[in-house]
C-alpha positions as CSV (number, residue, x, y, z in Angstrom):
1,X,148.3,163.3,172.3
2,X,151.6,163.8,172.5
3,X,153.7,161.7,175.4
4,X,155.2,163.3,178.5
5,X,159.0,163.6,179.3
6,X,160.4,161.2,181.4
7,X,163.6,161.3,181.4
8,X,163.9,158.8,178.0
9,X,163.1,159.9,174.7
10,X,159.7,158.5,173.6
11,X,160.1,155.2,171.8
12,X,157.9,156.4,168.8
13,X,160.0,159.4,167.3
14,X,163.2,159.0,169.4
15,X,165.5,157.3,166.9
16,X,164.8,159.0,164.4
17,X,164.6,162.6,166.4
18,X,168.3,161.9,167.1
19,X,169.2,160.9,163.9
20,X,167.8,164.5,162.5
21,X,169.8,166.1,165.3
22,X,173.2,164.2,164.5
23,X,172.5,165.0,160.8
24,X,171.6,168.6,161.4
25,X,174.6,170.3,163.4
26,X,172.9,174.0,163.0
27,X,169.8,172.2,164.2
28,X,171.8,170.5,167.4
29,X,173.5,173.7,168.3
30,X,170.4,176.0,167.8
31,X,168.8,173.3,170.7
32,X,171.9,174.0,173.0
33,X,170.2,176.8,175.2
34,X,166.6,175.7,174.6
35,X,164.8,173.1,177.2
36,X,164.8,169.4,176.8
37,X,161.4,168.8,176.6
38,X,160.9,171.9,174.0
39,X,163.5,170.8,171.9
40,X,161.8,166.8,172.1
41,X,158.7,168.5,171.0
42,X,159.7,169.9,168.2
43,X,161.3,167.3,166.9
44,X,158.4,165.5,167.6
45,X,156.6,168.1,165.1
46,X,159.2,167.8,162.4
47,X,159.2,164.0,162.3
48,X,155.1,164.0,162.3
49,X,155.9,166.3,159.1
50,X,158.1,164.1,157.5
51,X,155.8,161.3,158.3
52,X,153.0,163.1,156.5
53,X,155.0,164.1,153.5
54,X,156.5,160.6,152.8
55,X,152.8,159.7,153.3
56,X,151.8,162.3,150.3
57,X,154.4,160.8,148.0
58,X,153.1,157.0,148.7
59,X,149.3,158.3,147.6
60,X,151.6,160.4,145.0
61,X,153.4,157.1,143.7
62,X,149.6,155.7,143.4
63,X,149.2,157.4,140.3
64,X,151.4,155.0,138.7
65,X,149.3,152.1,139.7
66,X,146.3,153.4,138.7
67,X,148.1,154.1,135.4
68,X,149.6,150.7,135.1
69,X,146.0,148.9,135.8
70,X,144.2,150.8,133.6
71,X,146.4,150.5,130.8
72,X,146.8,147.0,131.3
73,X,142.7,146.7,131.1
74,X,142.3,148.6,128.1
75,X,143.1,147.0,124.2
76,X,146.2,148.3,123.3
77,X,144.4,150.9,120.9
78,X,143.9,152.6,124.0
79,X,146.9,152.4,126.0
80,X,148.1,155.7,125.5
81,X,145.5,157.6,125.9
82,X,144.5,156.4,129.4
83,X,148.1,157.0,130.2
84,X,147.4,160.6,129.2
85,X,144.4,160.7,131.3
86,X,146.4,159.5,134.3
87,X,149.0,162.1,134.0
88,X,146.6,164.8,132.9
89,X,144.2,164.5,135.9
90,X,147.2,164.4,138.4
91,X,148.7,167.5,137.1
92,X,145.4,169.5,136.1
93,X,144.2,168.2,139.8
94,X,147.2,169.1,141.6
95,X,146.6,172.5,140.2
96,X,142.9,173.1,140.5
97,X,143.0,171.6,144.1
98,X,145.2,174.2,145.2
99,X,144.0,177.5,143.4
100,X,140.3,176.7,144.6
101,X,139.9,173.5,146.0
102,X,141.8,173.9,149.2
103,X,140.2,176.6,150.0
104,X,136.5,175.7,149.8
105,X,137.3,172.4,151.7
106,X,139.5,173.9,154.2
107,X,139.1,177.9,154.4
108,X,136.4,177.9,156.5
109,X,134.0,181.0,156.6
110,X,136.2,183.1,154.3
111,X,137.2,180.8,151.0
112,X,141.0,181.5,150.7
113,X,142.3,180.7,147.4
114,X,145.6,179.9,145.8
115,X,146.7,179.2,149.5
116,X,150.2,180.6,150.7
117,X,151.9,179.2,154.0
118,X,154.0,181.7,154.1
119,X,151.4,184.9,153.8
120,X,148.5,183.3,156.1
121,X,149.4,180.1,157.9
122,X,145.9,179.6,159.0
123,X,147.5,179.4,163.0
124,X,149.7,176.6,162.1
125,X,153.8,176.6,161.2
126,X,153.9,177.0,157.8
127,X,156.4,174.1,157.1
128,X,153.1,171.9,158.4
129,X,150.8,173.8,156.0
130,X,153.0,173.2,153.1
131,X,153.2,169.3,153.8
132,X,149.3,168.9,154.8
133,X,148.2,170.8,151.7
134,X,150.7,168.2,149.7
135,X,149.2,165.6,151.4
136,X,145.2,166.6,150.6
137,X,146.0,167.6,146.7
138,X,147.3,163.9,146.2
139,X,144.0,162.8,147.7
140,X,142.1,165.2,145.1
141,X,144.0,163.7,142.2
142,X,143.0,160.3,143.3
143,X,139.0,160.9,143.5
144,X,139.4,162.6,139.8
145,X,141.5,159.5,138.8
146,X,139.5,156.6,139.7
147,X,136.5,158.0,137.4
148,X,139.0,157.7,133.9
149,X,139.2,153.9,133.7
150,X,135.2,153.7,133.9
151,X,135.0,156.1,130.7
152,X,138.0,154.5,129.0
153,X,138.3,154.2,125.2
154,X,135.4,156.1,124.3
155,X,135.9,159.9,126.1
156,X,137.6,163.1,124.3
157,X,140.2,163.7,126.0
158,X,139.7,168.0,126.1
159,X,136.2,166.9,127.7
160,X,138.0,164.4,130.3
161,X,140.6,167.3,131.1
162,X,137.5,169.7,131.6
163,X,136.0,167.0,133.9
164,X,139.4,167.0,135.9
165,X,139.5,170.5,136.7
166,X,135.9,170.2,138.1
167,X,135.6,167.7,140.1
168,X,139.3,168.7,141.9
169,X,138.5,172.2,142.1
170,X,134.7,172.1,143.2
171,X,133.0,168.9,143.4
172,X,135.5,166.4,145.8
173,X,136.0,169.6,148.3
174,X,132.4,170.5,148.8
175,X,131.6,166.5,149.6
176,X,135.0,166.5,151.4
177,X,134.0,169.6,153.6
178,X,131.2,167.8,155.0
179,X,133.3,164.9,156.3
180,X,136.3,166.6,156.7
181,X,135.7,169.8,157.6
182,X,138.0,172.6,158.2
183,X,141.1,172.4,160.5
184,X,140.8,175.8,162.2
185,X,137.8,176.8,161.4
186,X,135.4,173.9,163.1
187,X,134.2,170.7,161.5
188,X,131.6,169.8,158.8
189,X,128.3,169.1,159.6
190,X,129.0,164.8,159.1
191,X,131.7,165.5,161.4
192,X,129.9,167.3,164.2
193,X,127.4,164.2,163.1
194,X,130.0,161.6,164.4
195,X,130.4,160.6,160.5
196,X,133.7,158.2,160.5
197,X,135.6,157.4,157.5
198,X,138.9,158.1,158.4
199,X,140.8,158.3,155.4
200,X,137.9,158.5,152.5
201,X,136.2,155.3,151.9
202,X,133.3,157.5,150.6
203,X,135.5,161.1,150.8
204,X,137.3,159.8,148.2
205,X,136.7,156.8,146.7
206,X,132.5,156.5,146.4
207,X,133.0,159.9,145.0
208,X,135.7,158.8,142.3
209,X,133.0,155.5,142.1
210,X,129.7,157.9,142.0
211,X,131.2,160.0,139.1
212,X,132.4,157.3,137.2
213,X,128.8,155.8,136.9
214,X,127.4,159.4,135.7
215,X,130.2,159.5,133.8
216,X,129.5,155.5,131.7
217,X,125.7,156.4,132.2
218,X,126.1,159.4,129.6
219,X,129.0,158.0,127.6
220,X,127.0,154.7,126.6
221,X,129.0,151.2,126.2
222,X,131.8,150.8,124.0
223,X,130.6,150.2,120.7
224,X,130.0,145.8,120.3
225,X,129.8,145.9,124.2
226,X,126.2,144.7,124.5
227,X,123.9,142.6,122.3
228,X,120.4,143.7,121.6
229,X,119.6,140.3,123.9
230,X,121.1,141.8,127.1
231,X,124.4,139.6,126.7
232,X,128.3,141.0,126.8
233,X,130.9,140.8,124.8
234,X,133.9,139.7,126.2
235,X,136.4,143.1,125.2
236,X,140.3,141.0,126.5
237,X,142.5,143.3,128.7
238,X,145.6,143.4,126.6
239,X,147.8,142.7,129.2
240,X,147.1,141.7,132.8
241,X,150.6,141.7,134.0
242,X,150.8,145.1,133.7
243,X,147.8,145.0,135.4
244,X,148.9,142.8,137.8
245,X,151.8,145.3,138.8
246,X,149.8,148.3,138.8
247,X,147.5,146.9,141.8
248,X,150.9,145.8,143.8
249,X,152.2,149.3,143.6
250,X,148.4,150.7,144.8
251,X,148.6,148.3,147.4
252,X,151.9,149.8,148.5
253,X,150.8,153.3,147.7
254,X,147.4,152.1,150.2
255,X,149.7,152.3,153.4
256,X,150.4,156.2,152.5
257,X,146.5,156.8,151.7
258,X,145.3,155.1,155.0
259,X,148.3,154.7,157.5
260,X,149.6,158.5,156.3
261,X,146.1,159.8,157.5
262,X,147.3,159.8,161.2
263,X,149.2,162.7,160.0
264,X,151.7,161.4,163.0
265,X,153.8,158.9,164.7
266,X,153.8,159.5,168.2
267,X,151.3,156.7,169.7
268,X,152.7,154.7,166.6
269,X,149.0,154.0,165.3
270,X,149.8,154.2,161.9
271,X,151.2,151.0,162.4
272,X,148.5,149.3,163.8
273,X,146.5,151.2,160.5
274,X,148.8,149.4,158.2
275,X,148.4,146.4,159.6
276,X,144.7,146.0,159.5
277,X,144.8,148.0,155.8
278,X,146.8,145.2,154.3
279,X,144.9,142.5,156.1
280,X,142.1,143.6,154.6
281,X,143.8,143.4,151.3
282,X,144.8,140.0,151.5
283,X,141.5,139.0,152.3
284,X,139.4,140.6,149.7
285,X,142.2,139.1,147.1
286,X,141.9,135.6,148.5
287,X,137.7,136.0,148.8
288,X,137.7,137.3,145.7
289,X,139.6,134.8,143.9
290,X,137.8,131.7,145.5
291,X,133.9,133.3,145.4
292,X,134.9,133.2,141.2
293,X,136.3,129.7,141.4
294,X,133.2,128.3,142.9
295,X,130.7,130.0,140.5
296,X,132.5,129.7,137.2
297,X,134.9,127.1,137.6
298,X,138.5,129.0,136.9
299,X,139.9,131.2,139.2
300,X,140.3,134.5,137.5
301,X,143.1,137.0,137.6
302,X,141.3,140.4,136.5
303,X,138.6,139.7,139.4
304,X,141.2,138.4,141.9
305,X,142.4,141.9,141.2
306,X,139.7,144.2,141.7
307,X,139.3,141.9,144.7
308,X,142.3,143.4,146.6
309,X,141.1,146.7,145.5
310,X,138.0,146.7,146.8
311,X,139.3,145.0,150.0
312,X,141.6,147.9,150.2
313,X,138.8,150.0,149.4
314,X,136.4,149.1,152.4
315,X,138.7,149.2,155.0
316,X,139.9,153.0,154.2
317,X,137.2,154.6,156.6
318,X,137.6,152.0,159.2
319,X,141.3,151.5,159.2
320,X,141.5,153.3,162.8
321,X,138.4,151.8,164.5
322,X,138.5,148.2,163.2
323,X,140.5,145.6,165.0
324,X,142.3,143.0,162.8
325,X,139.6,140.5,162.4
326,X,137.4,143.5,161.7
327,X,139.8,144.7,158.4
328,X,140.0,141.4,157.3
329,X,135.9,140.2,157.6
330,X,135.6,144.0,156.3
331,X,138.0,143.1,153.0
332,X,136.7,139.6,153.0
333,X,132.9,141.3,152.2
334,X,134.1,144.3,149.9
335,X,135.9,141.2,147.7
336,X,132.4,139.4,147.2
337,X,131.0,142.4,146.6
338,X,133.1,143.4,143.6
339,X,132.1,140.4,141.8
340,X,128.4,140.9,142.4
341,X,128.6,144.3,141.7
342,X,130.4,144.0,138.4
343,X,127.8,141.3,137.1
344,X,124.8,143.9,138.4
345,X,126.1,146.4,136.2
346,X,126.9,144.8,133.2
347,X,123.2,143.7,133.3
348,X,122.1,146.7,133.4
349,X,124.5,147.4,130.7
350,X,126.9,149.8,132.1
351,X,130.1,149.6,130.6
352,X,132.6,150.3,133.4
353,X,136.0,148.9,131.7
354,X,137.7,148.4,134.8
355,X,135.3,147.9,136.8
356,X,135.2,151.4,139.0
357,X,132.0,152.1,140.0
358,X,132.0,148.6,141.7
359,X,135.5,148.8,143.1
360,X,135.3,152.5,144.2
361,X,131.5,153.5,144.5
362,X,130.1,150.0,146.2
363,X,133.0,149.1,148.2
364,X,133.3,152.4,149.2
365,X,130.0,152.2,150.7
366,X,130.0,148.8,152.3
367,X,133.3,150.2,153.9
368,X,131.7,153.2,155.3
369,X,128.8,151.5,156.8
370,X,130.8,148.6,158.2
371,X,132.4,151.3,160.8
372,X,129.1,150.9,162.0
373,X,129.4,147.0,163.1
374,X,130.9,146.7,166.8
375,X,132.1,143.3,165.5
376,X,134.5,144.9,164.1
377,X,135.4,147.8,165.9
378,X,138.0,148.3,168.9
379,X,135.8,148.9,172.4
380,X,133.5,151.9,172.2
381,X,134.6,153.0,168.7
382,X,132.0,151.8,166.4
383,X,130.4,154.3,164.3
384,X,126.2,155.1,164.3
385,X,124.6,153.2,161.4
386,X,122.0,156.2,160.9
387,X,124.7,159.0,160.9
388,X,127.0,156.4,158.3
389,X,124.0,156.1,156.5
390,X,123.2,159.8,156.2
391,X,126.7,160.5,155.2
392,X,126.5,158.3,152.1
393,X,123.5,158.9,150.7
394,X,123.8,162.6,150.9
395,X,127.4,162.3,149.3
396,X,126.4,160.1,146.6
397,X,122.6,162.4,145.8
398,X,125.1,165.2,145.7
399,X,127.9,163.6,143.7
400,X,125.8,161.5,141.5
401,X,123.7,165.1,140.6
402,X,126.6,167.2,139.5
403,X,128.8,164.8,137.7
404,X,125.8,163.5,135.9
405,X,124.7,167.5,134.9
406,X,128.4,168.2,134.3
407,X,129.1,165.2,131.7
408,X,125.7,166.3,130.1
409,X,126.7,169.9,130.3
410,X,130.0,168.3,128.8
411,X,128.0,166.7,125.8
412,X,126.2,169.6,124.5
413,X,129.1,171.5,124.4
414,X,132.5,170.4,123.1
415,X,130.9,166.9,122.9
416,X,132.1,164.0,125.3
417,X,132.0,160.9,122.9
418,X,134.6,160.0,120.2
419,X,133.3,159.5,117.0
420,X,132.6,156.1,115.5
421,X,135.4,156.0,113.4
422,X,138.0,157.2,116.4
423,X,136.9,154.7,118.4
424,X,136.9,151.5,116.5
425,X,140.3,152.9,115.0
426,X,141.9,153.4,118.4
427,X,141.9,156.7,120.7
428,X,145.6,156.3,120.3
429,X,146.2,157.6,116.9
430,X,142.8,159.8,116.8
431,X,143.6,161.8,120.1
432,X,147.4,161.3,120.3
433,X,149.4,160.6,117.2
434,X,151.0,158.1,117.6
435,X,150.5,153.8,118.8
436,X,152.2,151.9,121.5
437,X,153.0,148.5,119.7
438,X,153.9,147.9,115.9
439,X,151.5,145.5,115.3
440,X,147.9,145.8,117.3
441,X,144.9,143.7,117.5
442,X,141.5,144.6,118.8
């Protein structure tokens, strides 16, 4: 809600309302004949805009972390291609969200494709259309992202580019319609539920995590992954401080994704949102790192990783209900669970390189149900655990199902594994041309 005159400006926008005035002289003098309290409450608008658009280019800026991690997890064979799938799924998302996606998430009754602000503003200023669709395709691209790292060094790339398209342009916006809904045309039917998860714990991310594990289900494990005993074979991240960086810049890119999802300033929530996101952070990091110390002796870097990421990860649909203690006993949880997770699969020999499904798909669901604990909830904002738990399992059954027919679908048609040869040579010179380092090693 937005706050009543007073005769001050409000503290949340009122530096930087003047500032935009002082910068803008057509702006000021355009104001000149129009009413105080009009002219504070459009500048109240424009900042919220701004606000949402710097947002969009945090999540944007993401895309580079994501980037950095996975190439940083890969061998080196590898380390172009996975950059190539981080670029291609941004840009073939970006596209397919807005010719189709947008509008089957956001149309309402009548799908709207390829929208245009400027023809059919849906009700709203156009300026604010053009910034919230920005902000929603950078979300789009980050649920078709997540699900590269888990089929990393062993996926065609024209079959990973097909995948892309899908999943931005049909799959995340039906499952995100559900949660989500429709801004002017009423809410989805977890909405109308109560559902909470208020910037995608499972909107985004258990759907990035849900198609990644279709995804590694279909693909198989990297070729010397498993042993015919049930035993791994270690397969060494080539370099960890690239790594290392990409997860800082996520981390950053976090306060866009979770504190940009107030789509405004004016009660200045989105700092308390930061706040509790990066506590959360810090805490499944810390967790993380010590949980591995105390089982196998060494505190590890690759797992203290993930266990920031799936801190971050959990508190994404709570990051407006939870109080501080309830982000960080929320991160504290999702960075145990990593661990766990990433053990359970590998004994059930999925080969998720990054570790995705765990990060993504299980943290996203411990982070959804947790808005569901008064413990760690502000008063009277705690979630129902039945309506939490409908949302999830109807969002993986539907996820799970199409991404699995798709990558099968996928298979029998231009084929969705690399041959033997490509990918024991590298999908560096096989699918791109070319190598990223003079000399390589395995």
């Amino acid at each position: 809600m937005r706050q009543p005159m007073t005769g001050v400006w409000p503290r949340s926008f009122g530096g930087i309302a003047l500032i935009l005035v002082l910068l803008t002289s057509s702006r000021a003098f355009a104001y000149q004949d129009v009413p105080l309290e009009d002219t504070v409450d459009n500048l109240s608008k424009h900042v919220d805009w701004l606000w949402t658009c710097v947002a969009a280019f945090l999540v944007f800026f993401m895309q580079a972390g994501f980037a950095l991690l996975e190439a940083g997890l890969v061998r080196a064979k590898n380390l172009i291609n996975i950059m190539m799938k981080n670029l291609a799924d941004l840009s073939v998302g970006t596209i397919g969200f807005w010719a189709i996606g947008f509008g089957i998430m956001f149309s309402g009754e009548v799908f709207e494709f390829f929208p245009n602000p400027d023809a059919n503003s849906y009700g709203e200023d156009p300026n604010w259309m053009y910034a919230f669709i920005l902000f929603q395709a950078v979300f789009a691209a980050t649920a078709a992202t997540i699900v590269s790292g888990a089929m990393a060094e062993r996926t065609k790339f024209i079959a990973y580019l097909a995948f892309s398209l899908v999943i931005t342009a049909i799959i995340y916006p039906i499952s995100g319609s559900w949660a989500w809904g429709s801004l002017w045309h009423g809410n989805g039917w977890l909405e109308e539920r109560g559902f909470v998860d208020f910037a995608g714990s499972t909107v985004v991310h258990s759907v990035g995590g849900w198609a990644a594990l279709a995804g590694a289900i279909v693909l198989g494990p990297r070729i010397g992954k498993f042993n015919k005993d049930g035993s791994s074979n270690p397969m060494p991240s080539h370099n960890l401080g690239m790594a290392t960086l990409g997860v800082l810049i996520l981390w950053l890119g976090w306060f866009g994704f979770n504190a940009g999802s107030t789509t405004s300033m004016d009660d200045g929530a989105f700092a308390r949102v930061a706040f509790v996101t990066t506590l959360a952070a810090a805490a499944g990091g810390l967790v993380s790192m010590l949980t591995y110390w105390i089982v196998f002796k060494c505190p590890d870097l690759s797992m203290t990783l993930n266990g920031i990421l799936g801190g971050l990860v959990s508190i994404t649909a709570g990051c407006y209900t939870m109080t501080p203690i309830g982000g960080l006993l929320a991160g504290g949880v999702g960075g145990v669970l990593v661990i766990f997770s990433i053990l359970f699969f590998q004994k059930l020999k999925v080969d998720d390189p990054v570790g995705a499904v765990s990060v993504h798909g299980v943290c996203g669901v411990w982070g959804t149900m947790a808005c569901a604990i008064p413990l760690f909830c502000r008063p009277d904002e705690a979630a129902k655990f039945t309506t939490q738990l409908i949302g999830v399992v109807a969002i993986f059954a539907f996820v799970f199902s199409t991404t699995l027919a798709l990558f099968y679908l996928l298979k029998m048609t231009i084929g969705l594994r690399v041959t033997k040869e490509e990918e024991l040579g590298g999908l560096d010179i096989f699918e791109h041309g070319s190598t990223s380092y003079l000399f390589e090693s395995e």
